[in-house]
N, C-alpha and C positions, 0 to 999 in steps of 0.2 A: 483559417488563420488570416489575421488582418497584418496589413502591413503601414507603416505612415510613415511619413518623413521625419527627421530630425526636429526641424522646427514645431512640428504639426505637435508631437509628442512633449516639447518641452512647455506648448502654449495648453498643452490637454492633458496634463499626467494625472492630475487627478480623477478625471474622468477613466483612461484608461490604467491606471490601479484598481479602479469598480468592477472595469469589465473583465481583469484578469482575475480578480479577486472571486467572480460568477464565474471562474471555469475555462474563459479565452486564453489563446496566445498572440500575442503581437509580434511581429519584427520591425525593428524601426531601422529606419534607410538611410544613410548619407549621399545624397547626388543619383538617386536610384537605387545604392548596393547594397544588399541587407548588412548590418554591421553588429546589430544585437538582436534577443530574443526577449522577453517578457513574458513569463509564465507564471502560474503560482507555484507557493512556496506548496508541496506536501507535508497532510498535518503529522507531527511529531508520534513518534509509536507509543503506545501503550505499556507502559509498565508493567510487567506480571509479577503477579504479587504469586511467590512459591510460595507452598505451604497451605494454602488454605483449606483443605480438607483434611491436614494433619489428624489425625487420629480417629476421624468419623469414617476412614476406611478402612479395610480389614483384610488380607492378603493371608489368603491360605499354608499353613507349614509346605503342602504337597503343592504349591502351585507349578514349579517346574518341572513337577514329576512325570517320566514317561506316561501317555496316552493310553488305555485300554485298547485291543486288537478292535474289539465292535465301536470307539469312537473314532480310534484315526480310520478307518473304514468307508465309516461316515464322510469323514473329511475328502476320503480320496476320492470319493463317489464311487465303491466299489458295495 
């Protein structure tokens, strides 16, 4: 993490927008004391589109029907 003066940052902001923008964090300093932080923004989320396999899948009548004794078995490692 880079740290700069007030000045330093007001005379280089564009510069350090680039470097934030690749991934850096800055702190910029007043009289030595860190006063702010500069990071980048994180990209906005992803939209999930529901529905999209709407009817190309298929859910059995029995799907929550109890287990057969020789599967849950299986399951139990028995």
């Amino acid at each position: 993490m880079t740290t700069v003066n007030i000045h330093e940052a007001k005379t280089h902001l564009s510069r350090l927008v680039d470097e934030v923008a690749a991934g850096a964090e800055i702190i910029i300093a007043k009289a030595g004391k860190p006063m702010a932080r500069l990071a980048p923004i994180s990209a906005p989320a992803r939209r999930k589109n529901l529905g999209l396999l709407k009817g190309k899948i298929k859910v059995p009548d029995d799907f929550n029907a109890p287990l057969d004794d020789e599967t849950l078995a299986s399951f139990e490692g028995r």
